[in-house]
C-alpha positions as CSV (number, residue, x, y, z in Angstrom):
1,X,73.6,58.4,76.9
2,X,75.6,56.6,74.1
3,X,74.6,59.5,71.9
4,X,75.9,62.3,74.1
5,X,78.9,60.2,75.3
6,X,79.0,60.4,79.1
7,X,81.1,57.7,80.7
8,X,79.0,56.0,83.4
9,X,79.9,52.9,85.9
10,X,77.4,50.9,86.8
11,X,77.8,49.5,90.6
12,X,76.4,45.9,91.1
13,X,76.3,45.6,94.6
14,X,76.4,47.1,97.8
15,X,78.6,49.9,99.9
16,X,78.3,49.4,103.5
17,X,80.6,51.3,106.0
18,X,82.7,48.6,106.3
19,X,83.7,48.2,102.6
20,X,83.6,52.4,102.0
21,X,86.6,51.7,105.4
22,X,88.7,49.5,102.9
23,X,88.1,51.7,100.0
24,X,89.7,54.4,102.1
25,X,93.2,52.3,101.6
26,X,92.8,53.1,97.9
27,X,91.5,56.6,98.6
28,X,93.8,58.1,95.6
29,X,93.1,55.0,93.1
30,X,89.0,55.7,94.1
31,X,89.8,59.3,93.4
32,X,91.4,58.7,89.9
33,X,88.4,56.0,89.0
34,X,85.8,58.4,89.6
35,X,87.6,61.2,88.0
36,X,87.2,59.2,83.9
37,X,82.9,58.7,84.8
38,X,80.7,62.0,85.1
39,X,78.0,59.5,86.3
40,X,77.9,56.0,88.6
41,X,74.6,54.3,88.8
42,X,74.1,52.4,91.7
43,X,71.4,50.1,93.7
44,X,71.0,51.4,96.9
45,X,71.0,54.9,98.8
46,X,73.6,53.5,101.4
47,X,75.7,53.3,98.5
48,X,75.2,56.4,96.9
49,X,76.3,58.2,99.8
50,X,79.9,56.3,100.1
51,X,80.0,56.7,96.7
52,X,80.0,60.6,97.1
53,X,82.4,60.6,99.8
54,X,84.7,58.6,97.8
55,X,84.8,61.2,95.3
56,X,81.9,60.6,92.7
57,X,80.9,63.5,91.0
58,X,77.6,62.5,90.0
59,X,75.5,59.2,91.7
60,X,72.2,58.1,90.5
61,X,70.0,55.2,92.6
62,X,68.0,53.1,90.2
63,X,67.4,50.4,92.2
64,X,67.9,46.8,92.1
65,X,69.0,45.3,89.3
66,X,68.1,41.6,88.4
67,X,69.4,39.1,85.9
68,X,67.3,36.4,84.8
69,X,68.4,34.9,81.8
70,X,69.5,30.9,82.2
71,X,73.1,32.1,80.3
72,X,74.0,34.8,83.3
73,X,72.2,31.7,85.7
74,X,74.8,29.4,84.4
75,X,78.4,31.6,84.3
76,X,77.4,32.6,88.1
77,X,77.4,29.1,89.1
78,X,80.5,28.3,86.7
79,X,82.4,31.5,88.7
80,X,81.4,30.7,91.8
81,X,82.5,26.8,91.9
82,X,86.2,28.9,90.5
83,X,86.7,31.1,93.3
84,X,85.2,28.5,95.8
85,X,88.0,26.3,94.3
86,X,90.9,27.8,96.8
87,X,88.5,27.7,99.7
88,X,90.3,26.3,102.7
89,X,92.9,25.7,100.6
90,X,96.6,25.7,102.0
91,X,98.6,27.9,100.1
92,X,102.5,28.9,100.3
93,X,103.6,32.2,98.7
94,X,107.0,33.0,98.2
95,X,107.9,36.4,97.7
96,X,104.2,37.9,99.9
97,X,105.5,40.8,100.2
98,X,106.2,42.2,97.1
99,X,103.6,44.5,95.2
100,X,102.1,41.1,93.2
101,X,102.7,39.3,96.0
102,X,100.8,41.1,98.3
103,X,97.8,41.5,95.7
104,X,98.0,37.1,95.4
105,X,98.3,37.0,99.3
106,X,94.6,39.5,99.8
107,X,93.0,37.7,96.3
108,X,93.6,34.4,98.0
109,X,92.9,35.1,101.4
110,X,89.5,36.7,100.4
111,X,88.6,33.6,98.9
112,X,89.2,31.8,102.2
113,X,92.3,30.3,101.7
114,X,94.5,29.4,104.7
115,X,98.1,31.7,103.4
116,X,101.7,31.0,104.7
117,X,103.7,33.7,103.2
118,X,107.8,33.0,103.0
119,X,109.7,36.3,102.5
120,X,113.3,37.8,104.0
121,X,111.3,41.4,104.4
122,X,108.9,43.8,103.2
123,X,111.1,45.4,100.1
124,X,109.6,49.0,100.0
125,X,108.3,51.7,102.4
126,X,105.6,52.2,101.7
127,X,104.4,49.3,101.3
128,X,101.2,47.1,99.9
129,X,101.4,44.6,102.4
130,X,101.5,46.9,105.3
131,X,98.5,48.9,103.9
132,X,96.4,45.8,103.5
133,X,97.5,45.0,106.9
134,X,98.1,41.3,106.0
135,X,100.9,40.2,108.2
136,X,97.4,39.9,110.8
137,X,95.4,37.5,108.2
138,X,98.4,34.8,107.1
139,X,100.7,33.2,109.3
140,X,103.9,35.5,108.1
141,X,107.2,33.8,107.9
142,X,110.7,35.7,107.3
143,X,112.8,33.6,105.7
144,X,115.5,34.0,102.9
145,X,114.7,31.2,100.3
146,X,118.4,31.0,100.4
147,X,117.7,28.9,103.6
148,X,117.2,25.4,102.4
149,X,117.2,24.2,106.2
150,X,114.2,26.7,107.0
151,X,112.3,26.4,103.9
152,X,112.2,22.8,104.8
153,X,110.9,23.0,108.1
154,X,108.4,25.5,106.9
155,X,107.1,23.3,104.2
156,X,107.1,20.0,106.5
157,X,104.7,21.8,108.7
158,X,102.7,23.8,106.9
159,X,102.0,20.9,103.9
160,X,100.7,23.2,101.4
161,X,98.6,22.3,98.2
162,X,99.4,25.0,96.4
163,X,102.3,27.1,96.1
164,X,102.8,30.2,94.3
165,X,107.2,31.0,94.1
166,X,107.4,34.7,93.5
167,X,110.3,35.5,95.7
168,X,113.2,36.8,93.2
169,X,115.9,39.3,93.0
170,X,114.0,40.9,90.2
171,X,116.0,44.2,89.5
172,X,117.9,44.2,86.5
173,X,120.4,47.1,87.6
174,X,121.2,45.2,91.1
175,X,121.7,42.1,89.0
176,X,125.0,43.3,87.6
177,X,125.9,44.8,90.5
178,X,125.6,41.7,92.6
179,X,125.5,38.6,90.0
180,X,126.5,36.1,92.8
181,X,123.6,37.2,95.1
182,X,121.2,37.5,92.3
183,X,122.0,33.9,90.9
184,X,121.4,32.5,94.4
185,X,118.6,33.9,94.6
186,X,116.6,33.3,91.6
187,X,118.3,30.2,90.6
188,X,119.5,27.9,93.7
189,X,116.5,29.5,95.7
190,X,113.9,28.2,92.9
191,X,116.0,25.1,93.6
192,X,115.2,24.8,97.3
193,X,112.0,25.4,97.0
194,X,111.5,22.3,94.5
195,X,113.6,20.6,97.1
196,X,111.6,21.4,100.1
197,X,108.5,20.2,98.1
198,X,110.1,16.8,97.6
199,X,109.7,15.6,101.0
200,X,105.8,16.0,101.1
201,X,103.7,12.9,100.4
202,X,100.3,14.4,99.2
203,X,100.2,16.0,95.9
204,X,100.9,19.7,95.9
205,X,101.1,22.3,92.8
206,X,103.4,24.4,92.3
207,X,103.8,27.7,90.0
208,X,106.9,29.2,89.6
209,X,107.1,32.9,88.3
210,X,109.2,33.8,86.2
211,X,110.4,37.0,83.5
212,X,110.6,38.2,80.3
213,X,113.6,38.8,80.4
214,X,114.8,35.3,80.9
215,X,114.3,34.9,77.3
216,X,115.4,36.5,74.2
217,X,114.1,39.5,73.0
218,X,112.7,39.0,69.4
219,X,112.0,41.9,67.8
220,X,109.4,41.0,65.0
């Protein structure tokens, strides 16, 4: 195969109806993945039919395919303590419904933690976070982190662990337009958030996000 240099995915793991029903969302990003491999090898017939329907050209059952080696033992046990890591967790996202937003709310929420999303509104039509359907998964607050009075309350009852601040006005072109918005935003916002988080008595962490292009551009 090397020799003739066909492109091939190798599937590890199972395509029910359910999963080929949220591949659908993606139907045009399934359609373009398929569209670089002339062949997908997979481990089951169940898949192998998705597979097709998702676009496939060319799907191949070779059955299952086991690992047995004590190094592959040990990084599945090392990557499954990671992603059981935010299990249960309580986590508070600014900014959910942005395009990386909404990809940290579904990541997160997939590995079972419990999601409060803080945003004013959904910034685009369409939208990711309307496709994923995730205002029925978190509990979905709309709030400007302008707000320092509602952020509060938010924060005194939800008591996060974790936060994730996202929630910027990130448009350069709209920043010198509206300056005063856009430095209320990104900075006295940040602000209020690390205010809000003051008031909580267990330990919480925090990552704020952030740009390039709050910093010089060297050109080396």
């Amino acid at each position: 195969l090397k020799k003739r240099e066909i492109p091939i995915i190798l599937l590890n793991g199972r395509l029910t109806k359910k999963t080929y029903e949220k591949w659908l969302l993606f139907s045009n990003f399934a359609k373009t993945l398929f569209d670089k491999f002339n062949l997908c090898l997979c481990s089951n017939n169940e898949t192998k039919k998705y597979l097709k329907k998702l676009g496939a050209k060319k799907v191949k059952y070779i059955g299952n395919l086991k690992f047995t080696t004590r190094k592959k033992a040990k990084f599945d046990t090392l990557n499954k303590q990671k992603l059981n890591f935010f299990k249960n967790k309580k986590i508070l996202i600014t900014g959910h419904t942005g395009f990386k937003g909404s990809w940290l709310t579904f990541w997160l929420k997939s590995l079972g933690a419990k999601i409060c999303g803080v945003s004013k509104d959904v910034p685009t039509n369409p939208s990711l976070f309307n496709t994923l359907k995730l205002k029925k998964m978190i509990l979905d607050q709309r709030v400007d982190i302008r707000n320092l009075t509602a952020l509060k309350k938010i924060v005194k009852k939800f008591k996060p662990d974790f936060v994730f601040h996202l929630a910027a006005q990130s448009l350069v072109k709209t920043s010198y337009i509206d300056p005063l918005k856009t430095w209320n935003t990104n900075l006295i916002g940040t602000v209020n958030v690390l205010e809000s988080l003051r008031m909580l008595k267990q330990k919480c962490i925090s990552l704020i996000i952030t740009s390039d292009k709050c910093y010089e551009n060297n050109e080396w």
